[in-house]
N, C-alpha and C positions, 0 to 999 in steps of 0.2 A: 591905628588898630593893628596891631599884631595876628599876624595869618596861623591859621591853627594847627598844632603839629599834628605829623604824620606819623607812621607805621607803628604808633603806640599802640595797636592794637592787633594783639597776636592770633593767628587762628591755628588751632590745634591741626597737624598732617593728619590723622586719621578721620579727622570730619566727614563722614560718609562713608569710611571704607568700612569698619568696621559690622554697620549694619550688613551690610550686601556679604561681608564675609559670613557673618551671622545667618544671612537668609540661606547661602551655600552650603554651610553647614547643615541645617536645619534641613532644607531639599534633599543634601544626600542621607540626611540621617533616616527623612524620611522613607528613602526608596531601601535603604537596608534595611529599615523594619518591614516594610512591605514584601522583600524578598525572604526575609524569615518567614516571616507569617502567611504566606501564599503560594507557597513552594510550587503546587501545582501552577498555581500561572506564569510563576517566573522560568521551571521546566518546560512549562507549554509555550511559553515563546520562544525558548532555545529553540525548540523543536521546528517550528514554523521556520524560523530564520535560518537553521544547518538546512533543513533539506528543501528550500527554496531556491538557496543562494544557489546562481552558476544552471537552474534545473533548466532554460533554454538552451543550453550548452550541447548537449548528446542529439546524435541525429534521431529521428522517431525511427520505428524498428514495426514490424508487422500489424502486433497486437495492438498498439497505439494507434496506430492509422484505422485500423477498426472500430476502435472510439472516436475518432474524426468525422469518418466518415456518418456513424451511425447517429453520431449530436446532432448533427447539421441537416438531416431531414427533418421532413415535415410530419406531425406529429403521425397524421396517415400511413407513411413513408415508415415511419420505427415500428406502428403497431403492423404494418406486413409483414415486415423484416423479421421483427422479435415471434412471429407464427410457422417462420421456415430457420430460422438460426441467432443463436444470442439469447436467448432467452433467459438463459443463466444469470448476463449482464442488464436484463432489460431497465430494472428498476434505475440502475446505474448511467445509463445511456440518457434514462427520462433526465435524470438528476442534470445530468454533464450537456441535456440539449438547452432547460433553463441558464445555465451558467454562459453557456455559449450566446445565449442570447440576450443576456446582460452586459457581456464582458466582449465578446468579440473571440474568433479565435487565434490564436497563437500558442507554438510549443511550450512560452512558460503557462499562459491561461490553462492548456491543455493539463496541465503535471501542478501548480498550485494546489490545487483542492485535494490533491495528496499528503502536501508537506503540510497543509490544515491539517489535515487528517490526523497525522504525525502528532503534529504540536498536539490536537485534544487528546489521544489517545496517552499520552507522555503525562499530559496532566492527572490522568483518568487512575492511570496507573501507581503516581505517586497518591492520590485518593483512595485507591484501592491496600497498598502496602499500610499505609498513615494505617488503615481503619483494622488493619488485619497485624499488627504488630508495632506500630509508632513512627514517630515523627523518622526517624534515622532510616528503621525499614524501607517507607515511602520516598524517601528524598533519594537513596539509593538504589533503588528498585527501577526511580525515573528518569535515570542520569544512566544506568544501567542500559535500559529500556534503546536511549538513544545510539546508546554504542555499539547495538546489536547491526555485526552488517548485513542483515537482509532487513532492517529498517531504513537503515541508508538507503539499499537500493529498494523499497513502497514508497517510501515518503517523495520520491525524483521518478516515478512512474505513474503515467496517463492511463493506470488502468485502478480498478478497484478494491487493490490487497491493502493498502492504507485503511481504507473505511470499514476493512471486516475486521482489521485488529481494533479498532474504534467499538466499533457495532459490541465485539466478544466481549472487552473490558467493561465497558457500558454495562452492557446484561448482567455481567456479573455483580457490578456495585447495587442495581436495581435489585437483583436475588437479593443478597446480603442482605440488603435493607431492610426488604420484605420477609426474611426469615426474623430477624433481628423484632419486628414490631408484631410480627405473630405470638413473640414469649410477651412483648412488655405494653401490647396494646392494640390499637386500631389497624389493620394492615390489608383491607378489601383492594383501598384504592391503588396501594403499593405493588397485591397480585395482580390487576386489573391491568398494570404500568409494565410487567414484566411481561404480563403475554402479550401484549399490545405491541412492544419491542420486541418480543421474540417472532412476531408477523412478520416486521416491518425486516428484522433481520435475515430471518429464512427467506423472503423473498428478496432481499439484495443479491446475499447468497444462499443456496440451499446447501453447502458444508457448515454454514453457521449452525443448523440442527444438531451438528457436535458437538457444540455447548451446550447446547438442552442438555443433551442427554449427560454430558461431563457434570451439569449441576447435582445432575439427579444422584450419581453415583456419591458426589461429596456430602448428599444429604445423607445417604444411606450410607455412609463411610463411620460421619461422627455420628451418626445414631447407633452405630455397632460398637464404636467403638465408647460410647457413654453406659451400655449396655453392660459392655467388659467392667467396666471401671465397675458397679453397682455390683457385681456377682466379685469383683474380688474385694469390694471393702464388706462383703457380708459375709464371706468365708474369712477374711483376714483380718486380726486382730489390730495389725500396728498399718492395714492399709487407709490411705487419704480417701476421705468421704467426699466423692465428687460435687460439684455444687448442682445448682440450677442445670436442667439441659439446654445445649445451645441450639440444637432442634427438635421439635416436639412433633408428634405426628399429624398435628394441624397444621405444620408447615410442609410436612412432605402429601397432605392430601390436597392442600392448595397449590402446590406446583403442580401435581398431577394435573390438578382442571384447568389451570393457568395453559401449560404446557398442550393440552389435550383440545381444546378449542384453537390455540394459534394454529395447531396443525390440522385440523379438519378446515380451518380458514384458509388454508396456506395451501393445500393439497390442491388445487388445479392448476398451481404456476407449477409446482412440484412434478406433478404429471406431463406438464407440457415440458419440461426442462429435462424429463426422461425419455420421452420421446425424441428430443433432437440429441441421445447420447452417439451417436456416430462422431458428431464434433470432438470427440477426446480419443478417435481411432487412433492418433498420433502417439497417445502418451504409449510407454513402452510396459511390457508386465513384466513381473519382477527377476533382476537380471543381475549381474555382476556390479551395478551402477548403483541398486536399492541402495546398498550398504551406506555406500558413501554421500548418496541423498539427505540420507537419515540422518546421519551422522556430523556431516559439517556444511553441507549446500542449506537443506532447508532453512534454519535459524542462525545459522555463520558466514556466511556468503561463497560456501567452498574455502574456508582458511583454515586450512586442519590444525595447525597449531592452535589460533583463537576456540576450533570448536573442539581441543582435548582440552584446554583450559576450564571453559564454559561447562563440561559434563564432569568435570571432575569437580565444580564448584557447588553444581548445583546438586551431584551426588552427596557430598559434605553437608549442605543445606540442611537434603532431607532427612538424612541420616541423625548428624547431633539434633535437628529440632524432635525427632521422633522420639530419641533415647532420651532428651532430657525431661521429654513431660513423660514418658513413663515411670521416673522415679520419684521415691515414697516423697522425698521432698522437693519436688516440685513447685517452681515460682510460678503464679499467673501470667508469666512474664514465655514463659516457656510452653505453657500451656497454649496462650493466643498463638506461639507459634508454629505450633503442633497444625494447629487449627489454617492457620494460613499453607502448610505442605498439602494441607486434605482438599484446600479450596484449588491451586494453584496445579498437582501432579494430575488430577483427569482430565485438567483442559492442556496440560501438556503432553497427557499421552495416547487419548480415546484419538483426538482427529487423529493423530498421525495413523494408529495402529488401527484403525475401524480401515481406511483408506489403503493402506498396504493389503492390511484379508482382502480388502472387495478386489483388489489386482492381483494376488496369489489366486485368488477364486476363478478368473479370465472377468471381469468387472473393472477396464484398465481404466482406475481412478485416481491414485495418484501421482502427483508432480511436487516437486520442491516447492512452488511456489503458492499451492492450495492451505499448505501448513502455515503460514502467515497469523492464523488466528490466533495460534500460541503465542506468540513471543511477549505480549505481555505476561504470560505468565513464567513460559520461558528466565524472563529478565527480574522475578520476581522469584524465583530458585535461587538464583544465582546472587540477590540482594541476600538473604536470608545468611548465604556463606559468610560474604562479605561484611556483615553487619556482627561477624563474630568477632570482628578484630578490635582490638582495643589497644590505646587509645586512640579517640576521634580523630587527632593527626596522623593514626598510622593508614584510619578506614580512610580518611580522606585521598591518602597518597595512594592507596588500591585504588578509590574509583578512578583518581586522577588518571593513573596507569592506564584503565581500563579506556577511559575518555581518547588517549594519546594514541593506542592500539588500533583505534576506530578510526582515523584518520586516515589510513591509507585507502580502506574502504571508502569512505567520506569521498579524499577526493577522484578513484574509480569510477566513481557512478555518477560525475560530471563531465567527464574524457570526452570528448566527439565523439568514439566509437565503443562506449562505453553501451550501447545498446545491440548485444549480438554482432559486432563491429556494422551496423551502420552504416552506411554511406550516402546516405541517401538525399540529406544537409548539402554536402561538397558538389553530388553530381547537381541539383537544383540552382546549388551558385556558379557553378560551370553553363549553366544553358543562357541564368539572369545575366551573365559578366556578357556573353557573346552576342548572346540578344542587344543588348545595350551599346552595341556597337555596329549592331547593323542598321541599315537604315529604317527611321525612328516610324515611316507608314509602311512597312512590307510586311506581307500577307504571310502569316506563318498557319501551317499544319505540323500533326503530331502522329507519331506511330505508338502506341506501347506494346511491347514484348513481354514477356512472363517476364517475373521478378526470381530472383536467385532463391531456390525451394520452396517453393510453390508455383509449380507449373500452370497450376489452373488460376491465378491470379495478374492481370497485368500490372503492367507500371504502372499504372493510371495510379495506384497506391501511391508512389512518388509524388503526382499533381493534388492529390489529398490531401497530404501532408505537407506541400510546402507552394500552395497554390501560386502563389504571387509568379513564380518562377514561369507557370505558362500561362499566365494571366492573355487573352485574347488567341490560343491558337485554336485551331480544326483538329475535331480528334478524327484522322479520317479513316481508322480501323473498327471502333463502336458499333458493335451491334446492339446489345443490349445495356443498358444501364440499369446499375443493379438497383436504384434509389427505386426507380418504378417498377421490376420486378420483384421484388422484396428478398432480396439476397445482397450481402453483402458488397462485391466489386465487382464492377464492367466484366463485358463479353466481348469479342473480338472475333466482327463477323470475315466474311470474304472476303482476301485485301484487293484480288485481282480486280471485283468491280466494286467495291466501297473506295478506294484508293481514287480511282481515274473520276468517279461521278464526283467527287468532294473537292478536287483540287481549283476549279476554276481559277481565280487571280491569285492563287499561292506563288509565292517565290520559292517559300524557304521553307522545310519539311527536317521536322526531328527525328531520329528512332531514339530510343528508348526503351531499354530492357536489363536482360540478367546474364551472366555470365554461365557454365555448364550447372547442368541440371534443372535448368530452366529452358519450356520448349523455345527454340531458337527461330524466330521469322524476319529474322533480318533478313536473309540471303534472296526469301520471297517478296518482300518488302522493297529492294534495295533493284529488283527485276523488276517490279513493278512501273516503280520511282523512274529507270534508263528508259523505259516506254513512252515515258512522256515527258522524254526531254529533263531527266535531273540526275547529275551526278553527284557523289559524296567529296564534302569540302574539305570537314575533320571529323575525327576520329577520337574520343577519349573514353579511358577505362580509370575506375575509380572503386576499387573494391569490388564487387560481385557487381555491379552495374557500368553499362556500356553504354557510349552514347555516340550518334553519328548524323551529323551537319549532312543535308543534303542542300544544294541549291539548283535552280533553274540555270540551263544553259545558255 
């Protein structure tokens, strides 16, 4: 019997590959239709992902630590607190004490729900452009949005300016909406949706009421100006016969009651949030600095070049969209974006200017960083410029520019000392590295001294912020704790007899404090300590914070 041949049979090399190449293809083909067609989501994850990355990076800085502090009570513990101070924050504290007690805390948990913030708000806003001028508009508007550096620096901060540009954009698409179904149908439940957020908003913040009132004016803007248009095609023979109105006065009597219940709803957090106004004795009334607030801090992060850019952009914006729907021929094209400068210039210019009056007035209300509501619209100016260039390769290499510009901002606001220089990260790993070297059962106590500008706060704000570092010591300065008196941070009773009654089997005793302009108790502290047998080991200074090793003799 003859053995049967072999290797007569050939097998093709692509057997297999081709499919899997195939299915590669197809995956990515998929996810570039998907980032066509969903622009808001693919800008909203950008979002999320720029200003996450690196955000445990920076040391926490004051304001942060008062979010810390304020989550991490007990629900009791916030509604006392938010009756004597915070109040402004409270809705936000409630939010960030849930989170904390899902998630646990830490510096990135702490700043996450920011760069969320970011991401929705990115998407919110390319939804907003898309709806108010087109696809180009929006996608520019949103990528715009991102480069702006005082979003850089909401999106990588533990406090709540992320979620009022959220909150602002929001309301806005909700208005729209509900003006929009006012001309062409059913629109109860739409007003019902805006006052409902405008509640929900005003009590986040109560600066958000500046978008109410900035809606109102845009209503009453294009009703003047549909007004115009009808008295000059009726005197003029060769003028364009406006169409349908884009608001009717059933839409402006329906914000009125929309608008007019959320604030009789709203009015007792409002009252109470006026009452604790001593809180903003800080901010300054209008000085040499206004200018340049306004100008390039608020919405450009202090880059004056970025922010003559940006005001020349969006000067252009509103200028060509204005002029070109004013003329006899006029595209629909020019018209819609008429219409988007009328939605976009009262929410960029009421907060700011309402806000400067009340502090020209002695009403010191504001601060650079209260203006945050704008920048969506802000970046939504500044699209409108940009979206004049033609061709699409030429707009593409502006945003790109613009994208590239933002980058040193970007990475700024991830630096260590990227929060008012900070230092507070460094000294916390200076106490954990020495600690960890001492012996692993010895009996530690703690002093806090004021923190550097603000004298009436101790260090204990440091152990806030980055606990783990005095995980098991004796605070043995506390007089009061502020969780159970309802104020924000410790008190700092008598050291002479708090000191000696606390120390029993202590070895080893921290100070803890601030460098000048902070009260100074070290020197009393340090008296105390030689009384009973403790002298200081070392000595470290680390930015505005000092620190000094004492041990048993």
């Amino acid at each position: 019997m003859t053995a049967p041949r072999t290797g007569t049979i050939s097998v093709p090399r692509s057997t297999g590959i081709a499919p899997v190449r195939s299915r590669f293809r197809g995956l990515a083909g998929s996810i570039a239709t998907g980032v066509v067609r969903t622009p808001e989501l693919t800008i909203g994850a950008l979002g999320v992902l720029v200003c996450a990355a690196f955000a445990w990076v920076p040391s926490l800085w004051y304001d942060e630590a008062a979010t810390v502090t304020s989550a991490q009570r007990t629900w009791a513990q916030l509604w006392a607190e938010l009756h004597n101070v915070d109040a402004v924050h409270g809705l936000y504290y409630a939010l960030m004490h849930v989170w904390f007690w899902l998630v646990g805390y830490t510096p990135f948990t702490l700043r996450f729900p920011s760069a969320l913030a970011i991401g929705v708000a990115a998407g919110l806003v390319v939804a907003l452009g898309r709806r108010l001028g087109g696809r180009r508009l929006g996608i520019t508007a949103g990528l715009v949005f991102l480069a702006l550096p005082r979003v850089q620096w909401a999106g990588s901060e533990g406090r709540p300016y992320a979620t009022i540009t959220t909150l602002a954009v929001c309301l806005t698409l909700v208005g729209l909406t509900a003006v929009r179904r006012t001309r062409t149908g059913r629109s109860l439940h739409w007003w019902v949706a805006y006052g409902a957020l405008a509640l929900v908003a005003v009590t986040f913040n109560v600066y958000l009421s500046l978008a109410v009132v900035a809606h109102a004016v845009t209503l009453l803007w294009t009703m003047l100006v549909r007004r115009a248009e009808v008295h000059r095609a009726t005197v003029s023979r060769g003028a364009r016969v406006p169409g349908p109105p884009l608001v009717t006065g059933g839409a402006v009597l329906r914000w009125a009651v929309a608008a007019a219940i959320a604030a009789v709803t709203v009015s007792p957090v409002v009252v109470e949030i006026a009452s604790q106004s001593k809180q903003v004795a800080w901010i300054a009334g209008i000085g040499q600095r206004t200018g340049a607030q306004v100008f390039a801090t608020a919405w450009f992060g202090a880059v004056d070049l970025y922010a003559a850019v940006a005001w020349a952009l969006m000067v252009i914006g509103v200028a060509v969209a204005l002029f070109e729907a004013h003329r006899r021929s006029a595209t629909v094209r020019s018209l819609v974006r008429a219409q988007a400068v009328r939605v976009a210039v009262p929410l960029v210019v009421i907060p700011t200017a309402a806000l400067v009056l009340a502090t020209a007035m002695g009403k010191h209300l504001y601060s650079p960083k209260y203006a945050t509501l704008s920048l969506p619209f802000v970046a939504l100016l500044i699209a409108l410029a940009l979206t004049l260039i033609r061709p699409k390769a030429l707009l593409a290499g502006a945003v790109a520019a613009a994208l590239v510009l933002s980058v040193p901002t970007a990475v700024a606001v991830k630096e260590p000392l990227a929060k008012q220089e900070s230092t507070w990260a460094r000294a916390a790993s200076i106490i954990a590295a020495e600690r960890s070297s001492n012996r692993a059962d010895a009996d530690e106590g703690v002093v806090f001294g004021s923190v550097y500008g603000h004298p009436g706060t101790t260090a204990d704000i440091i152990r806030v912020s980055y606990p783990a570092a005095f995980s098991g010591m004796t605070d043995l300065g506390v007089r009061k704790v502020g969780a159970d008196t309802g104020v924000l941070w410790n008190q700092t009773g008598e050291l002479a007899t708090s000191i000696p009654s606390r120390l029993d089997d202590i070895d080893t005793v921290w100070f803890v404090g601030g460098t000048v302009t902070a009260r100074n108790i070290e020197p009393e502290t340090a008296s105390v300590l030689a009384a009973n047998g403790f002298t200081a080991k070392q000595h470290w200074k680390t930015g505005t914070v000092v620190i000094t090793e004492y041990v048993r003799s």
